[in-house]
Backbone as a printed PyTorch tensor [residue, N CA C, xyz], in Angstrom:
tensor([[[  0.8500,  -1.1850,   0.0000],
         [  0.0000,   0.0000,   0.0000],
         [  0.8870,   1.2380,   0.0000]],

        [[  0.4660,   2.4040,  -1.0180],
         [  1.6840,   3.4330,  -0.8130],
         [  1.0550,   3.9470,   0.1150]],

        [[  1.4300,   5.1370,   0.4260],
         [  1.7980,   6.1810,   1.8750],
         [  0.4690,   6.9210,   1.7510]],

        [[ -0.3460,   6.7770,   0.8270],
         [ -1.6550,   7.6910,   0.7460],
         [ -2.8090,   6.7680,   0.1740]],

        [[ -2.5690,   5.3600,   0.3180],
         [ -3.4000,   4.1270,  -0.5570],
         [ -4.3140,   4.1140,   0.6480]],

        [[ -5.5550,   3.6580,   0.5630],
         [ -6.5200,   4.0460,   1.4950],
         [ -7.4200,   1.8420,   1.6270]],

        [[ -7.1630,   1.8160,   2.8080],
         [ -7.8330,   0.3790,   2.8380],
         [ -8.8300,   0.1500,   2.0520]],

        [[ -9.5740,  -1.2230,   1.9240],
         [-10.7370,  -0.8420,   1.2690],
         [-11.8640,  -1.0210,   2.4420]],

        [[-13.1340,  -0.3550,   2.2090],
         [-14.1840,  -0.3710,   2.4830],
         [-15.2490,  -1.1170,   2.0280]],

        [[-15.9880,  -1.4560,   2.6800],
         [-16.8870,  -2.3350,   2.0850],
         [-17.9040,  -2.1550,   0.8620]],

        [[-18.0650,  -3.1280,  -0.2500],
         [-18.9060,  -2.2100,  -1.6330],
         [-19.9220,  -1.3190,  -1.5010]],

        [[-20.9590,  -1.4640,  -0.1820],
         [-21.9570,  -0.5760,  -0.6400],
         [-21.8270,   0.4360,   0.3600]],

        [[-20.8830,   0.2380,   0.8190],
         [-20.1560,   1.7640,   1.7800],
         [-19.6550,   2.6220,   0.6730]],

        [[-18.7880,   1.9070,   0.3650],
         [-17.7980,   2.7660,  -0.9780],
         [-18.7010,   3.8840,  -2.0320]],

        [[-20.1970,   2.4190,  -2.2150],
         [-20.5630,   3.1260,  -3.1640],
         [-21.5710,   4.2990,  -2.5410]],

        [[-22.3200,   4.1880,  -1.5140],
         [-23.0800,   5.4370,  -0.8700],
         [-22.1940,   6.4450,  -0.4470]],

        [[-20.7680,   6.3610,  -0.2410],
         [-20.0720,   7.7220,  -0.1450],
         [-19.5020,   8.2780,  -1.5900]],

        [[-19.8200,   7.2940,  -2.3450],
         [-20.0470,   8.1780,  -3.7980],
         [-20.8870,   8.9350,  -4.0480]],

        [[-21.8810,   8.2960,  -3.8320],
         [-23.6240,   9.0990,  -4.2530],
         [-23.6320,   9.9440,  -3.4770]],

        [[-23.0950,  10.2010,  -2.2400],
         [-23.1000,  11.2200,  -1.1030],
         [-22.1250,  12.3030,  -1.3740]],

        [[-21.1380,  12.2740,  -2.7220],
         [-20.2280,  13.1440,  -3.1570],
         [-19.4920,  13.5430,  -1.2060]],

        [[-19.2190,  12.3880,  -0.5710],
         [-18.4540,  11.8570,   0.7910],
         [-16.8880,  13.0610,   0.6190]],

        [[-16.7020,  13.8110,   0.7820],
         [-15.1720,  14.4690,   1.1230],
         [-13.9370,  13.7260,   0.9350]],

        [[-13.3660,  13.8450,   0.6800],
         [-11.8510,  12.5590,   0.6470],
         [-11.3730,  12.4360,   2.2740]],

        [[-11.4900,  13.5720,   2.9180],
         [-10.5830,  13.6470,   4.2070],
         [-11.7740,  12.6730,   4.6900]],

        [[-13.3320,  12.3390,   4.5990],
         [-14.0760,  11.0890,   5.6360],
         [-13.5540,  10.0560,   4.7750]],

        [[-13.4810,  10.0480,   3.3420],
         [-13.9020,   8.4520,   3.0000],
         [-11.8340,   8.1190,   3.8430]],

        [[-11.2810,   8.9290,   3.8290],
         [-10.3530,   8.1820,   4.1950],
         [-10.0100,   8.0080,   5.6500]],

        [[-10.9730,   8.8250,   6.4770],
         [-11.3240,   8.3750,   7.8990],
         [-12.1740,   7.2420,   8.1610]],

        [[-13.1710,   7.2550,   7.4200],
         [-13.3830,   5.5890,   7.9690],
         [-12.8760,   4.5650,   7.2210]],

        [[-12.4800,   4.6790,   6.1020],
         [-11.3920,   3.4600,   5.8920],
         [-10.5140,   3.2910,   6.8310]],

        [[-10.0050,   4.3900,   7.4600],
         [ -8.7270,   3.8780,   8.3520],
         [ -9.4070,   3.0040,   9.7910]],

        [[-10.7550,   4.1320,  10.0260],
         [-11.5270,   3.3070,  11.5100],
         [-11.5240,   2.0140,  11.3150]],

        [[-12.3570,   1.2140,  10.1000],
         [-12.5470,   0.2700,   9.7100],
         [-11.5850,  -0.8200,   9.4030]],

        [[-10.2480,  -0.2560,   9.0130],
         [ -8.8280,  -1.0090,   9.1990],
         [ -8.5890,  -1.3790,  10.6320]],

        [[ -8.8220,  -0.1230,  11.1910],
         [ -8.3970,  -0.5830,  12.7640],
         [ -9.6510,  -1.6070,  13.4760]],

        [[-10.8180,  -1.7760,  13.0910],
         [-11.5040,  -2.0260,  13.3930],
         [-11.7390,  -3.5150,  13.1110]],

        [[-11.1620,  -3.9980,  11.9210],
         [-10.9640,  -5.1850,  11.6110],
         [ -9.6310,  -5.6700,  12.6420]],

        [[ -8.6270,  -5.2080,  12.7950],
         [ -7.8820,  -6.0320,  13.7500],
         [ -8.3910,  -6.0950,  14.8720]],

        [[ -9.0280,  -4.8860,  15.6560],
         [ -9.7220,  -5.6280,  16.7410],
         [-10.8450,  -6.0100,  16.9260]],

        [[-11.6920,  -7.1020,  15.8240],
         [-12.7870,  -7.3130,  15.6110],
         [-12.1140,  -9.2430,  15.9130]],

        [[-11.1580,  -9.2610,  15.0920],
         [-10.2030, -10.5640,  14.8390],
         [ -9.7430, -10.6980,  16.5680]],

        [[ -8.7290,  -9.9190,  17.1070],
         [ -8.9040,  -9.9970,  18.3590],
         [ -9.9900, -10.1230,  19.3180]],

        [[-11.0300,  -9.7080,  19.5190],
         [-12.0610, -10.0610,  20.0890],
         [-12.3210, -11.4490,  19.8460]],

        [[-12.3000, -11.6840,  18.9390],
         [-13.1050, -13.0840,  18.4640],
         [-12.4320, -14.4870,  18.7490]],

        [[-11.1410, -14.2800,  18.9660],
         [ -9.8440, -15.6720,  19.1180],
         [ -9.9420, -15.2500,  21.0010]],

        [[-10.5240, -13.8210,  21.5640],
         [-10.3410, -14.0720,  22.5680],
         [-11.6800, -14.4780,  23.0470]],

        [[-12.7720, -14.7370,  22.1030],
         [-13.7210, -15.1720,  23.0480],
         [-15.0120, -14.4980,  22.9060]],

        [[-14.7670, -13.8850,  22.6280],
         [-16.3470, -12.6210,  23.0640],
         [-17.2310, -12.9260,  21.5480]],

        [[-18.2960, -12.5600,  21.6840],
         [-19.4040, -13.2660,  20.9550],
         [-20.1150, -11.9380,  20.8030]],

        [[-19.9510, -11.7860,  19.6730],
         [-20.2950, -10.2790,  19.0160],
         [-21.0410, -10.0820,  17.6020]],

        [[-21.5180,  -9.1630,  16.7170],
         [-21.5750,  -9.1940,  15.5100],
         [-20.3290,  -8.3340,  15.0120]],

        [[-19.9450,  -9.3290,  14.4940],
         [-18.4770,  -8.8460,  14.0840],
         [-19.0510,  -7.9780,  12.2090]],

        [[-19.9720,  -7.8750,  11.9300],
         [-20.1090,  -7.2720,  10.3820],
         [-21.0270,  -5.9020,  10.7120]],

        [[-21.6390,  -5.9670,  11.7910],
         [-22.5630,  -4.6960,  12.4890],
         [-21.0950,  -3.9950,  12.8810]],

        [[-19.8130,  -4.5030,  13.5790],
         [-19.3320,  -3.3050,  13.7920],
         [-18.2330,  -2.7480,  12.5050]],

        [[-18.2340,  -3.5480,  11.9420],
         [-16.7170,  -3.3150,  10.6640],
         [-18.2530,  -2.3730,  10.0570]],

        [[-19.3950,  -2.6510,   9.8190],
         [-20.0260,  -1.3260,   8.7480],
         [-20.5280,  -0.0790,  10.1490]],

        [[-20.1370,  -0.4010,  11.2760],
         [-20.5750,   0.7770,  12.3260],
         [-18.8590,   1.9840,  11.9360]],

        [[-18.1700,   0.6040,  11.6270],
         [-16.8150,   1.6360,  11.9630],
         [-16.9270,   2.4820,  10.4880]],

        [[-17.1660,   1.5330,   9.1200],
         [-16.9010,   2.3600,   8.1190],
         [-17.7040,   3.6130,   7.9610]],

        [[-18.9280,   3.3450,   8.5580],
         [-20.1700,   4.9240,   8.6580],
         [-20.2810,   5.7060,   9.9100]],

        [[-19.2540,   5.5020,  10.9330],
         [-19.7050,   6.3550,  12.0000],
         [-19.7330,   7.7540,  11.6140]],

        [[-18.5910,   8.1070,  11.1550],
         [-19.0670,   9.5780,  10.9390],
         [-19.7580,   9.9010,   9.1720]],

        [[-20.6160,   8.9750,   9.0610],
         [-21.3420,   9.7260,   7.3870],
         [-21.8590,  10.7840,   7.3890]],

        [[-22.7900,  11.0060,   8.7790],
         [-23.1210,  12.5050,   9.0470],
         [-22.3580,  13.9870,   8.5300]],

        [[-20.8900,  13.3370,   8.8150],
         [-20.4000,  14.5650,   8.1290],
         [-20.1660,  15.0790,   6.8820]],

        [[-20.9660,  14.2570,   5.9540],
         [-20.8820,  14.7050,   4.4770],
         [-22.0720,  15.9110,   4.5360]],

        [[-22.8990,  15.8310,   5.7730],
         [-23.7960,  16.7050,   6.0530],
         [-23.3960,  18.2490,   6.4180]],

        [[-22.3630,  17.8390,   7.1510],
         [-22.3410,  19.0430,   8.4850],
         [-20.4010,  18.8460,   8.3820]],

        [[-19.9040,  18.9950,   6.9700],
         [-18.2730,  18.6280,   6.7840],
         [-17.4990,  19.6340,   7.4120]],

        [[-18.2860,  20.9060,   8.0460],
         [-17.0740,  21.4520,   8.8690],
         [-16.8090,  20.8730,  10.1520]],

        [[-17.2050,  19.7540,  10.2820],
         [-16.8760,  18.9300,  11.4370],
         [-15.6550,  18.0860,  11.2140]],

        [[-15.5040,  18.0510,   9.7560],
         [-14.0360,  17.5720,   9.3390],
         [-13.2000,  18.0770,  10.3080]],

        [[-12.8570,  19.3170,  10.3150],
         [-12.0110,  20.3560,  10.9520],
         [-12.0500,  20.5100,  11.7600]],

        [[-13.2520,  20.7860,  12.5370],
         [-13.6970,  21.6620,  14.1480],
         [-14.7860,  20.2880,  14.5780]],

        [[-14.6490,  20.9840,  16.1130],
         [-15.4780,  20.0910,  16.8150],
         [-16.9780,  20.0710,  16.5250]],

        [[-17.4830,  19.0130,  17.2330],
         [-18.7050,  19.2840,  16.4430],
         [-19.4300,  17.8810,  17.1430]],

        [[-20.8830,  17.4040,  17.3500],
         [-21.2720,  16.3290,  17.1380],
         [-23.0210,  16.4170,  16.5510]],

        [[-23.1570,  17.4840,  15.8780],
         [-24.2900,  17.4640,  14.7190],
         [-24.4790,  16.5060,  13.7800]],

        [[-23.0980,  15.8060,  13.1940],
         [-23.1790,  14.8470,  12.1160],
         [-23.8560,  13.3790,  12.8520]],

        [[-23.5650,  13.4210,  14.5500],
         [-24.1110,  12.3590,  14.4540],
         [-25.5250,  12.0720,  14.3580]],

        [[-26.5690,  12.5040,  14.6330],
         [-27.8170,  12.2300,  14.7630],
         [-27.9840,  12.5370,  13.1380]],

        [[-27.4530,  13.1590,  12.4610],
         [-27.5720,  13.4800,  11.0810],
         [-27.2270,  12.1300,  10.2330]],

        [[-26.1530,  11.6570,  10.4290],
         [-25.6650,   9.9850,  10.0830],
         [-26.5180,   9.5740,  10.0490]],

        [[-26.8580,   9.3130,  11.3570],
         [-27.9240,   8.4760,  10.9590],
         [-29.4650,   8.2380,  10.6870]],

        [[-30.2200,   9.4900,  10.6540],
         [-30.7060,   9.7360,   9.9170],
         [-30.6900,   9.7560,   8.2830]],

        [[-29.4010,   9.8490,   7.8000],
         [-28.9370,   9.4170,   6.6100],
         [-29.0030,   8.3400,   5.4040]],

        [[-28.3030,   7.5220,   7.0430],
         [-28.4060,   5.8210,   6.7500],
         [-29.4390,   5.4720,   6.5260]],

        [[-30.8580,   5.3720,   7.7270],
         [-32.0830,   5.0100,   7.8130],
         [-32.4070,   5.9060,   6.1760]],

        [[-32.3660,   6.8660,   5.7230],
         [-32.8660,   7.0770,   4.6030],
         [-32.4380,   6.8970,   3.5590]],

        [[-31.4030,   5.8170,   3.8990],
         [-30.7980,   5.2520,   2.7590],
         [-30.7140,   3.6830,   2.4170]],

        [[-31.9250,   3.4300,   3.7020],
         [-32.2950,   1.7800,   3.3760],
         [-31.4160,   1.2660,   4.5840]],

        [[-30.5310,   1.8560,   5.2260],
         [-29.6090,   0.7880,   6.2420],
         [-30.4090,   0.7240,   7.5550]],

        [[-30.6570,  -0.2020,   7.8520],
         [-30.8230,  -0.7710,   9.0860],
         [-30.8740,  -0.3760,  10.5210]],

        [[-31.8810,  -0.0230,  11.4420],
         [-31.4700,   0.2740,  12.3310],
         [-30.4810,   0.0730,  13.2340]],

        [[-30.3070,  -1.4570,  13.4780],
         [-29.1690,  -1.9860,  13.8950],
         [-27.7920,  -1.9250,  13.4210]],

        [[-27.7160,  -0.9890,  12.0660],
         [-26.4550,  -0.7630,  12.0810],
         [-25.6140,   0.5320,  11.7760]],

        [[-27.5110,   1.4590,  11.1460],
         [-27.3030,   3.1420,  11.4180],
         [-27.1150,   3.6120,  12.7200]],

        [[-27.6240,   3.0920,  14.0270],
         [-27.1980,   3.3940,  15.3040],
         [-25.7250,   3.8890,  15.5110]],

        [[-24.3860,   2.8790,  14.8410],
         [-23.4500,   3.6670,  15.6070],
         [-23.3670,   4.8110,  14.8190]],

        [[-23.8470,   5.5650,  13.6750],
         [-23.3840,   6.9910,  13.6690],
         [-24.0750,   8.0820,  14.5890]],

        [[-25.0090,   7.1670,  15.2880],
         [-25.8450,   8.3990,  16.3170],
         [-24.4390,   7.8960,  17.2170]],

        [[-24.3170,   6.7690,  17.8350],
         [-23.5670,   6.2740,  19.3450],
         [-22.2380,   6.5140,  19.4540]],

        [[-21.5210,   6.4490,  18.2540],
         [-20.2310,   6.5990,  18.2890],
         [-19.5840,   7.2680,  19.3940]],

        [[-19.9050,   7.7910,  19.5350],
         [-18.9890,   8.6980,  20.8530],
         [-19.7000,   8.4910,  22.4690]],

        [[-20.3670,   7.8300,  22.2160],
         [-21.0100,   7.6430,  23.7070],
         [-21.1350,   6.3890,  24.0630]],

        [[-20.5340,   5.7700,  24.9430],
         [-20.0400,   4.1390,  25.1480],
         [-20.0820,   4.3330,  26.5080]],

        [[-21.1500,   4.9270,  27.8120],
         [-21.2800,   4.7420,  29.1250],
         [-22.4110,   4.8890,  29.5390]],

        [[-23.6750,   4.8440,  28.3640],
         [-24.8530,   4.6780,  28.6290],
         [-25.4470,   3.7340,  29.0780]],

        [[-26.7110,   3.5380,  29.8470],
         [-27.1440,   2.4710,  29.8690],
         [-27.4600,   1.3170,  28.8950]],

        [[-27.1420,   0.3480,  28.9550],
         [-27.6890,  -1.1470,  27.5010],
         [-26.8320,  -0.5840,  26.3040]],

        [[-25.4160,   0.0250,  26.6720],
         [-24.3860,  -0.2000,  25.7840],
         [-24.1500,  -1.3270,  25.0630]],

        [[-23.7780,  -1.7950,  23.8360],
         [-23.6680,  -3.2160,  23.3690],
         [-22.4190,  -3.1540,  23.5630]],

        [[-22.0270,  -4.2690,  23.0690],
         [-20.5450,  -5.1310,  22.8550],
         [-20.0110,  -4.1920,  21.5520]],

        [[-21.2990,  -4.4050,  20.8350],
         [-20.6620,  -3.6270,  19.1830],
         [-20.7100,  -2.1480,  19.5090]],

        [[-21.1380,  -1.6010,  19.9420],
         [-20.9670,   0.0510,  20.1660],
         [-19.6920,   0.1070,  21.1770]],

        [[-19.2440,  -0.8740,  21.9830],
         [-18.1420,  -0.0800,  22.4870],
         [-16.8290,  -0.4140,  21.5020]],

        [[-17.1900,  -1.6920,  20.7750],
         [-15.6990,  -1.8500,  20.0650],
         [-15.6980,  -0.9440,  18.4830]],

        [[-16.9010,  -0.2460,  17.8570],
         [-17.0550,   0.5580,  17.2740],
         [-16.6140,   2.1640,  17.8730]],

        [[-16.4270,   1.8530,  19.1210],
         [-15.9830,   3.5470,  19.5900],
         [-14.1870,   3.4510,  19.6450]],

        [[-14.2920,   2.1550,  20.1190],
         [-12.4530,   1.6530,  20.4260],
         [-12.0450,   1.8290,  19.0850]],

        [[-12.2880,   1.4070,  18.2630],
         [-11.7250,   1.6470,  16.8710],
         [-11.6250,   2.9640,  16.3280]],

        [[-12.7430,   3.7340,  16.9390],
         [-12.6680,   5.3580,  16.1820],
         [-11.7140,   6.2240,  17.0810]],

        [[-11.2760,   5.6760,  18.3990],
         [ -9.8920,   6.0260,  19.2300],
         [ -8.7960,   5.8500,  18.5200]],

        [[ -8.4360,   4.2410,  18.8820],
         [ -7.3690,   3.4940,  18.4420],
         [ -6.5210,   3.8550,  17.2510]],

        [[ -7.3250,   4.0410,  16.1700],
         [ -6.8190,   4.7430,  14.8280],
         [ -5.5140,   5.4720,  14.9490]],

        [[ -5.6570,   6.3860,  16.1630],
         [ -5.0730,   7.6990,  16.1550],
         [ -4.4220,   7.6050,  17.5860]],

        [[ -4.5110,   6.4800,  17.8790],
         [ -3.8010,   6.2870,  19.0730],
         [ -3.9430,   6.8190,  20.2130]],

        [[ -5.6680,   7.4170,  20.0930],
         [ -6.0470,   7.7370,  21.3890],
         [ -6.3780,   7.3400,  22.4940]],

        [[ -6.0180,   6.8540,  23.8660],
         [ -6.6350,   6.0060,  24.7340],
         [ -7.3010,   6.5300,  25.7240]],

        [[ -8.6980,   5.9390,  25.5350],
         [ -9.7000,   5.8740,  26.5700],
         [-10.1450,   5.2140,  27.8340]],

        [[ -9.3570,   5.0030,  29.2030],
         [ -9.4630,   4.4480,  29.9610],
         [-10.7960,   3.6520,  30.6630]],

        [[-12.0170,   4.9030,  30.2280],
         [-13.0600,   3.9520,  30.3910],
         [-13.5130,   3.8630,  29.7990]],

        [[-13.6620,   3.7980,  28.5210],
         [-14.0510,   2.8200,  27.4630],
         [-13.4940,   1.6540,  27.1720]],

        [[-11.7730,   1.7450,  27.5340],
         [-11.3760,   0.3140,  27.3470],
         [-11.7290,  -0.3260,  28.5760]],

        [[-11.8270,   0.1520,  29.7400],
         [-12.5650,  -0.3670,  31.1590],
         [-13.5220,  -1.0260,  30.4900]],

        [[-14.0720,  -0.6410,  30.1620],
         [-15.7870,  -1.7370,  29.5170],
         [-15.4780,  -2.6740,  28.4690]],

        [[-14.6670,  -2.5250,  27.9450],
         [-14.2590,  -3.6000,  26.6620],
         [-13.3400,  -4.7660,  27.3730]],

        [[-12.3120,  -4.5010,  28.5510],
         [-12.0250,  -5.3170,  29.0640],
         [-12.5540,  -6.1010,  30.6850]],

        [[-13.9100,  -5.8080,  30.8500],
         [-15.0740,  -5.9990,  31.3300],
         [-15.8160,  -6.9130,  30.2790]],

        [[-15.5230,  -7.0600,  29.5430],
         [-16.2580,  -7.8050,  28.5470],
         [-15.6780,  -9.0120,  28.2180]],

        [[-14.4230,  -9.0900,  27.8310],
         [-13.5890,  -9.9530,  27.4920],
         [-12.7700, -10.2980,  28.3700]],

        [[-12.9320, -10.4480,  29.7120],
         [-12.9350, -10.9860,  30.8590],
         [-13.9020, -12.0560,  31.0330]],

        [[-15.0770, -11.5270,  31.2650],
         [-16.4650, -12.2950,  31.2010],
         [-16.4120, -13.4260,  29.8330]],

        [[-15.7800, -12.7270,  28.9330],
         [-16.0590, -13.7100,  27.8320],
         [-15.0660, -15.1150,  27.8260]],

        [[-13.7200, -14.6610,  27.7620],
         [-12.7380, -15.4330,  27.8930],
         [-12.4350, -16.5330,  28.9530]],

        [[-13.0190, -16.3520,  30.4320],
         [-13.7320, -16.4110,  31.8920],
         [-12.1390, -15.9880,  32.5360]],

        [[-11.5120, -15.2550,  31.9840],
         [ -9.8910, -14.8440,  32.2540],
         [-10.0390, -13.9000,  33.6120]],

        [[ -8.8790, -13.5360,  34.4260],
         [ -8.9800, -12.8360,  35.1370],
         [ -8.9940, -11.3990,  34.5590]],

        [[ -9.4110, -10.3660,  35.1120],
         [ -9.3560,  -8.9150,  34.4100],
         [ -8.4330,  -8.4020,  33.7960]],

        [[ -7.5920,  -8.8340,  34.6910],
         [ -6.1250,  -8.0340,  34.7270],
         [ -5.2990,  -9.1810,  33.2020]],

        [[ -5.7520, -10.0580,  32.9380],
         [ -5.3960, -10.7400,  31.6920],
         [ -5.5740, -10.1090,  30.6770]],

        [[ -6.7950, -10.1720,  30.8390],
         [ -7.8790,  -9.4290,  29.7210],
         [ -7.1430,  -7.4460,  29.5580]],

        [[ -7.2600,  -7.0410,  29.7670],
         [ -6.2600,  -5.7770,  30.4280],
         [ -4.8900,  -5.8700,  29.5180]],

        [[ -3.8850,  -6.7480,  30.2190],
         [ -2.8280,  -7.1560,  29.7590],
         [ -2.9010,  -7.3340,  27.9640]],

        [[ -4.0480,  -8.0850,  27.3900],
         [ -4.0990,  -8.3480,  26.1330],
         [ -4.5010,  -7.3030,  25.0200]],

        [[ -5.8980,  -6.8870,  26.2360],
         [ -6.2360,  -5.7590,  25.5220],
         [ -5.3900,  -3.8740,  24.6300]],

        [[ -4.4820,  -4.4230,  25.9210],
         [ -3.3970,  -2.9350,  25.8560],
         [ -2.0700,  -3.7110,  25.2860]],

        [[ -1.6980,  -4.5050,  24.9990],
         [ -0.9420,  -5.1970,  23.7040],
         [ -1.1710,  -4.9040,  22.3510]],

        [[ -2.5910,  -5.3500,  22.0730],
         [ -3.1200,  -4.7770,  20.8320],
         [ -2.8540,  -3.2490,  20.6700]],

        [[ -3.7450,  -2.5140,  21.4780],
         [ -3.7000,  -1.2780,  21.4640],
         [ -2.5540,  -0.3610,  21.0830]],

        [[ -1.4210,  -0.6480,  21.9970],
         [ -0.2970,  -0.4580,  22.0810],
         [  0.4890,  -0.9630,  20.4370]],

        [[  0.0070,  -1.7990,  19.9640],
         [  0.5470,  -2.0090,  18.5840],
         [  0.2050,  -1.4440,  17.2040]],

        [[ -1.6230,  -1.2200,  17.6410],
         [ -2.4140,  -0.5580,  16.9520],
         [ -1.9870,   1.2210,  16.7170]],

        [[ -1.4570,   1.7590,  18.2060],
         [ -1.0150,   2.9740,  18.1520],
         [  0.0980,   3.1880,  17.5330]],

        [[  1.3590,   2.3550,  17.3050],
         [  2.5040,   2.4610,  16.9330],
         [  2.2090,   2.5920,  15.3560]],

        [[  1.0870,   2.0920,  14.2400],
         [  0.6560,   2.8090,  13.2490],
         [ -0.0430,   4.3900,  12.9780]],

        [[ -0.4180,   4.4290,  14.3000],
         [ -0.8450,   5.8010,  14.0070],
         [ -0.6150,   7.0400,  13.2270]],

        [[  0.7820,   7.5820,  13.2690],
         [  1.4460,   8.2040,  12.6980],
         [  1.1430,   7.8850,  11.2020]],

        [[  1.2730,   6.6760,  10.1810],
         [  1.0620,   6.1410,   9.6030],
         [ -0.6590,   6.7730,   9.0920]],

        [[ -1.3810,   6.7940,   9.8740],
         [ -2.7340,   6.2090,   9.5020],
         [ -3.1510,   8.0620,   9.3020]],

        [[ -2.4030,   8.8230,  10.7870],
         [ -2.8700,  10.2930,  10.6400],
         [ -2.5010,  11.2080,   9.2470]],

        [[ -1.0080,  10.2280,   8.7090],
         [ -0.5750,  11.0150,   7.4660],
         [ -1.5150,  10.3860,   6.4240]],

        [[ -2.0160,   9.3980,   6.2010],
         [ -2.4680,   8.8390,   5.1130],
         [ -4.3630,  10.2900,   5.0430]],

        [[ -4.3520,   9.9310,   6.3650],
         [ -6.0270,  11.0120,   6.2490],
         [ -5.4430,  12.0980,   5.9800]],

        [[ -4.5050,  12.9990,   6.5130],
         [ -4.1070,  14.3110,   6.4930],
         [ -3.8390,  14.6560,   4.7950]],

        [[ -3.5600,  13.0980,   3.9680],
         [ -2.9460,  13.3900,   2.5280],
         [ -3.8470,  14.1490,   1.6470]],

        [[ -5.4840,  13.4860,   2.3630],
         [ -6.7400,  13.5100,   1.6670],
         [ -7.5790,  14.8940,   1.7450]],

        [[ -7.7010,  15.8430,   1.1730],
         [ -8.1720,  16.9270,   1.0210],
         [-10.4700,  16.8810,   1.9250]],

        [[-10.0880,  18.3620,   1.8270],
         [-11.0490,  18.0720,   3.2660],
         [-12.2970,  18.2330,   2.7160]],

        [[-11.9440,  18.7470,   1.2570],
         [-13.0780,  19.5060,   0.3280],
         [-12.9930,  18.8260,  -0.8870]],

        [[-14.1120,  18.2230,  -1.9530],
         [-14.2840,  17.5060,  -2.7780],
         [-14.0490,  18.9210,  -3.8340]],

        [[-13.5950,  18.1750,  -5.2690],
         [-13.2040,  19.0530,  -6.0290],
         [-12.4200,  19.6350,  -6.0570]]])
């Protein structure tokens, strides 16, 4: 892959951020979520935990679609795109169960959190090598329970990955940064 080659995304992701005339700087943010999101989708799964592993690889590739809406969120803070996402999705035929994470994405300490919304938020961290102590608190709360491992295992494994996942970062921030923020 060269230095600005962008993972792939799944076909009818790819193709609704066409029809959505999608920004280059998102389509190449959630390709990267969704890269990261596949390694720890694979990890979860050899460790145990019992998930929908295809609800979160298309949660990671659309969390932020909203922002083809509301794209100065590219830049600046913002969380308008999410309820906008997904509203999007739903009007674009996708599923409730899997337009949800562009509303949830960022909120993983609510009550009846899933399994797939917190490892859909870990991935939109991880990318960029951000760590969330209690969000990964709940993910390794999970895969504790799942694995029947002690915490502190689960912990240990979990921040291995992580820790390896971040050492691309650099990597992953230049590949989005390559991608222009504005179509055309």
């Amino acid at each position: 892959m060269t230095a600005t080659a962008l993972p792939p995304l799944p076909p009818d992701v790819a193709e609704l951020l066409r029809a959505l005339d999608a920004p280059p700087r998102l389509v190449a943010h959630l390709a990267l979520v969704h890269e990261v999101a596949e390694e720890i989708t694979g990890f979860c799964a050899r460790e145990g935990l019992v998930f929908d592993c295809e609800a979160v690889l298309y949660g990671a590739a659309t969390h932020d679609i909203g922002k083809t809406v509301h794209p100065e969120e590219l830049s600046a803070p913002g969380s308008r795109h999410e309820p906008a996402g997904h509203a999007l999705l739903l009007a674009h035929g996708v599923p409730e169960h899997l337009a949800r994470f562009a509303r949830t994405h960022a909120s993983w300490d609510g009550p009846g959190v899933t399994v797939e919304s917190l490892l859909v938020s870990l991935a939109d961290k991880a990318w960029k090598d951000k760590r969330v102590r209690d969000l990964e608190d709940l993910v390794v709360e999970r895969l504790a329970a799942a694995g029947g491992r002690e915490r502190w295992e689960a912990f240990l494994a979990l921040d291995d990955l992580l820790t390896r996942i971040g050492e691309d970062a650099p990597r992953r921030l230049a590949v989005q940064a390559a991608h222009p923020v504005r179509t055309g």
